[in-house]
C-alpha positions in Angstrom: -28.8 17.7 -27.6 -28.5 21.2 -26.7 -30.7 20.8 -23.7 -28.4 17.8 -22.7 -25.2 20.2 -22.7 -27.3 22.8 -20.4 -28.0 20.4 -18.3 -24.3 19.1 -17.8 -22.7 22.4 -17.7 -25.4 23.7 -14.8 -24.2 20.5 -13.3 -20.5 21.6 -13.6 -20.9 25.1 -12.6 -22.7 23.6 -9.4 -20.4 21.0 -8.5 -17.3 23.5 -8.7 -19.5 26.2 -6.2 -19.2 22.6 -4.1 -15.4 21.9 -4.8 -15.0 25.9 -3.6 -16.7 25.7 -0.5 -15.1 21.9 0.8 -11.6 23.2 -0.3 -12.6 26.9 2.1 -13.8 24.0 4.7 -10.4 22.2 4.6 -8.1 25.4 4.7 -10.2 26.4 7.7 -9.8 23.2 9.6 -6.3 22.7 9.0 -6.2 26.4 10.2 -7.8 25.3 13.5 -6.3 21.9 13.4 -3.1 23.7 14.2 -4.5 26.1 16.9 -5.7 22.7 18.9 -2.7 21.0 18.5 -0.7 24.4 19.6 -3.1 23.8 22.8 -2.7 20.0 23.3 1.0 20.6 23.2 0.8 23.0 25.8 -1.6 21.2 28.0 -0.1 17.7 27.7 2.8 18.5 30.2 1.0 20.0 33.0 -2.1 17.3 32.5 0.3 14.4 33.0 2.7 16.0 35.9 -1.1 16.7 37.2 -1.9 12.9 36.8 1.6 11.4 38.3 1.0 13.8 41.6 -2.6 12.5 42.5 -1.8 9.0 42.0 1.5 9.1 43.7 -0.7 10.5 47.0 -3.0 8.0 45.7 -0.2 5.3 46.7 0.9 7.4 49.7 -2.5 8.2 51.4 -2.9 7.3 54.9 -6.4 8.8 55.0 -8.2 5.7 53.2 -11.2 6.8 53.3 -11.3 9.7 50.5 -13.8 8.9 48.1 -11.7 10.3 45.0 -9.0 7.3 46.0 -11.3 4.7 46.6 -12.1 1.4 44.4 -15.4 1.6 42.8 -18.4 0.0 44.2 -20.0 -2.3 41.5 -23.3 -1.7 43.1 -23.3 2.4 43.1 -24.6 4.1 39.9 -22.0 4.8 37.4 -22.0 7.4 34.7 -20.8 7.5 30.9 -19.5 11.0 29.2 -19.5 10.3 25.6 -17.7 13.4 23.7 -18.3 13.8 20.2 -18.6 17.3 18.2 -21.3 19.9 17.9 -20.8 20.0 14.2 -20.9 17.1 11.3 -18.8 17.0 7.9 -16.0 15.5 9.9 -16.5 11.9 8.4 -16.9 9.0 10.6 -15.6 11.0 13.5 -19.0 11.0 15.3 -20.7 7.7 13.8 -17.5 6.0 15.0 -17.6 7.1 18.9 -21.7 6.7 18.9 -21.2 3.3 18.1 -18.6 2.4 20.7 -21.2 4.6 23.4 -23.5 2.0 22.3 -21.8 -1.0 23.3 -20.6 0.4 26.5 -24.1 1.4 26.8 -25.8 -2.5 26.0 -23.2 -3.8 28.5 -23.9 -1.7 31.0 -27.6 -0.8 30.7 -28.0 1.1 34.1 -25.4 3.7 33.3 -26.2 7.2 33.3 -25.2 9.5 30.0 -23.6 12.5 30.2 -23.3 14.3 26.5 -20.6 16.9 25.6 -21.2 17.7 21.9 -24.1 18.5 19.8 -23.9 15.6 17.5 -23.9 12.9 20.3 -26.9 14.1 22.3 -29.0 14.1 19.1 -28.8 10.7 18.5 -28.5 9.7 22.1 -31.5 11.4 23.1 -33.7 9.4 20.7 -32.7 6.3 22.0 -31.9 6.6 25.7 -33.9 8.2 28.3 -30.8 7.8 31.0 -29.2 11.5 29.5 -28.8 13.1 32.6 -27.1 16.3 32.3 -25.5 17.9 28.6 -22.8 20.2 27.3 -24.1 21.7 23.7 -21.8 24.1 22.0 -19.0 23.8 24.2 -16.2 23.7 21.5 -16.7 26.8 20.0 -15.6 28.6 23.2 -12.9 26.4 24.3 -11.3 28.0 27.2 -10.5 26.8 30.2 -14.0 27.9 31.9 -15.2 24.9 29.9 -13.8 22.8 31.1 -14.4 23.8 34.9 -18.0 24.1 34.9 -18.3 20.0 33.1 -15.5 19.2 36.3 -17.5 21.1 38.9 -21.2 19.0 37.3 -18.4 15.3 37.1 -17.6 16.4 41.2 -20.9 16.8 42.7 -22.4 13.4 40.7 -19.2 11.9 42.4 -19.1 13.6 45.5 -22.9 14.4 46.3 -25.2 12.2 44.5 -23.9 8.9 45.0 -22.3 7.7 42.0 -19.2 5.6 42.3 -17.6 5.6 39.4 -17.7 7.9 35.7 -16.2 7.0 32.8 -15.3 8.6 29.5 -15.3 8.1 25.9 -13.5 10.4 23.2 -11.4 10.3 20.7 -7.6 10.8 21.3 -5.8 13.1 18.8 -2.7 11.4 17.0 -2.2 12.9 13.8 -4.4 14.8 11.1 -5.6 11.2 9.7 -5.4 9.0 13.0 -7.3 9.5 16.1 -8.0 6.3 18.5 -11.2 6.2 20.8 -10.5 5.8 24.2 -12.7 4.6 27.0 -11.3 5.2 30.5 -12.2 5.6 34.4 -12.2 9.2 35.0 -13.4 8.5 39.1 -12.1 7.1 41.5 -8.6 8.1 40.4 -6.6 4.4 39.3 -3.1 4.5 40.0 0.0 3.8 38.8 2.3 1.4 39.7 5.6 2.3 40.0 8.2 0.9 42.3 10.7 4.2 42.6 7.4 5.9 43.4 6.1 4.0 46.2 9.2 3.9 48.4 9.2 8.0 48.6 7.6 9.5 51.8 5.9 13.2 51.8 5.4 15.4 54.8 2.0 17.8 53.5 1.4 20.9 54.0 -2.0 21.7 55.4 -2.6 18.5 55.2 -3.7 14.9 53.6 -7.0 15.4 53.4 -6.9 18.9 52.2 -4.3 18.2 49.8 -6.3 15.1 48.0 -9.3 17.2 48.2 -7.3 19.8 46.0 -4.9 18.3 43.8 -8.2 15.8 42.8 -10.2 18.1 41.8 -7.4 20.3 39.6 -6.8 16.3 38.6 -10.8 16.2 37.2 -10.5 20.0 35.6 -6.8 19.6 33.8 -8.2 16.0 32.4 -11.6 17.2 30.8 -9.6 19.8 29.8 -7.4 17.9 28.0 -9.9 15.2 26.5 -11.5 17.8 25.1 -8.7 19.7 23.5 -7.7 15.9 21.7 -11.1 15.8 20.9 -11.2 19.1 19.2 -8.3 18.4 17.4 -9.6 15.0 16.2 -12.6 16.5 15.0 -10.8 19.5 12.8 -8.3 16.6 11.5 -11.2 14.8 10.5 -12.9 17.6 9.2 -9.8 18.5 7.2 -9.1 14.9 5.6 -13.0 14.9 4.6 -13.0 18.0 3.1 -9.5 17.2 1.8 -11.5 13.6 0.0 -14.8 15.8 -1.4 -12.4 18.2 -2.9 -10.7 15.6 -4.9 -13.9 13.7 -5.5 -15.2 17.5 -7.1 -12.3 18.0 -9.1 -12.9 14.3 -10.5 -16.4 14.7 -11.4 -15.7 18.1 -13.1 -13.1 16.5 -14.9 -15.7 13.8 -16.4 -18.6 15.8 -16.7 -16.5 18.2 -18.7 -15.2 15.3 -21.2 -19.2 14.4 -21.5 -19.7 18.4 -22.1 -17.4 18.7 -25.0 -18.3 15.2 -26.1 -22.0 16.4 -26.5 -21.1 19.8 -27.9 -19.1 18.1 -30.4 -22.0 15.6 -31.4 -24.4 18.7 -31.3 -22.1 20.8 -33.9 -21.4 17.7 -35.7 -25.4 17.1 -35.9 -25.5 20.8 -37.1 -22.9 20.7 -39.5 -25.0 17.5 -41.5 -28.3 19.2 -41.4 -26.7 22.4 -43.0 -24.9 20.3 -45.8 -28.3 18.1 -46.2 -30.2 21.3 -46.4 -27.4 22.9 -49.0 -27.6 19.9 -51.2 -31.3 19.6 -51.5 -31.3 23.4 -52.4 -28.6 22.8 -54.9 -30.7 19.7 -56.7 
């Protein structure tokens, strides 16, 4: 019986080391939780004014013949970026968008795979041999360099090496305990439609071409950017709702392994208590 109370409180003393470092994982989370949503509040603005000036030149070009503005061609190579996080202990976060890449991935099996995240490639790698280019690590720096040198790699796939259109799966930041995956064309640029819009007329400054050329390729940088700021911020609200659950899940499991602790004790001094009045009465007789 005594052996059986060692072994429970070892078990208690281990599980709250657990509860103390799940709880230090939370409070950390929620404390970059807020810094990525600080971010994505800042970002937001300029990625959407970004957005609604491309695609309004979208709807005013003249110059037709831009490759950033033109519908995709089914028979060109296409790409997939699938963002997940470099990290796990974020719950389904990762397992959720792996599983969606894999559909998109079955239903179009001649896609090319670009990986931004740790996590991702991992599993990616063992199954696909179509990975062509990777990001690893990139969330712990998250600065605005990031996001430029995946834009510049997206550009010259685009631009340069013949594919016609790259799409892109993450997970879109709501709230600490709601993020949605998305899965969107990042190239050719869609538009919007918008009647108020396509009555306006611009005179540019150089010019068309130069202009596109420009303001699409801020378009590509401002969006990764921004995908991988409500990624980020997915990922830590994840993080921080898991950690929140195994805290609480600790706390529990102390709570009954301490009612079995005192439970045995009490058995074992009961036990005790017997054997010394058996051994005082046979002494006695």
């Amino acid at each position: 019986m005594a052996g059986n109370t060692r072994d429970i409180k070892k078990r208690i003393e281990s599980i709250k080391s657990t509860k103390q470092i799940t709880n230090a994982m939370k409070m950390v989370a929620a404390a970059k939780l807020r810094k990525a949503q600080a971010k994505i509040i800042n970002a937001r603005p300029y990625a959407d004014y970004t957005n609604k000036m491309i695609r309004i030149v979208k709807l005013k070009n003249k110059y037709t013949q831009n490759s950033l503005l033109l519908e995709p061609d089914e028979s060109e190579k296409n790409v997939i970026i699938i963002v997940t996080a470099d990290k796990g202990l974020c719950g389904s976060f990762n397992s959720n968008i792996l599983r969606k890449a894999f559909e998109y991935i079955s239903d179009h099996k001649e896609s090319d795979i670009i990986c931004i995240g740790k996590k991702g490639f991992d599993q990616l790698k063992k199954k696909s041999d179509r990975i062509i280019d990777s990001f690893l690590g990139m969330f712990n720096e998250m600065d605005f360099t990031v996001s430029k040198k995946i834009s510049d790699s997206i550009l010259d796939l685009f631009l340069n090496q013949g594919y016609g259109k790259i799409d892109v799966i993450y997970n879109e930041f709501k709230s600490a305990i709601q993020h949605n995956i998305v899965i969107k064309q990042l190239l050719p640029i869609i538009p919007v439609e918008d009647k108020e819009i396509s009555q306006l007329d611009f005179i540019y400054e150089p010019d068309e071409r130069t202009i596109i050329n420009e303001l699409g390729k801020k378009f590509i940088e401002i969006e990764i950017w921004r995908i991988l700021l409500e990624s980020s911020a997915a990922e830590q609200g994840a993080r921080m709702t898991a950690m929140d659950s195994a805290t609480e899940n600790a706390a529990e499991l102390i709570q009954q392994l301490t009612l079995y602790y005192n439970r045995a004790r009490q058995a074992s001094i009961t036990t005790e208590i017997v054997e010394i009045a058996s051994g005082a009465e046979a002494i006695n007789n």
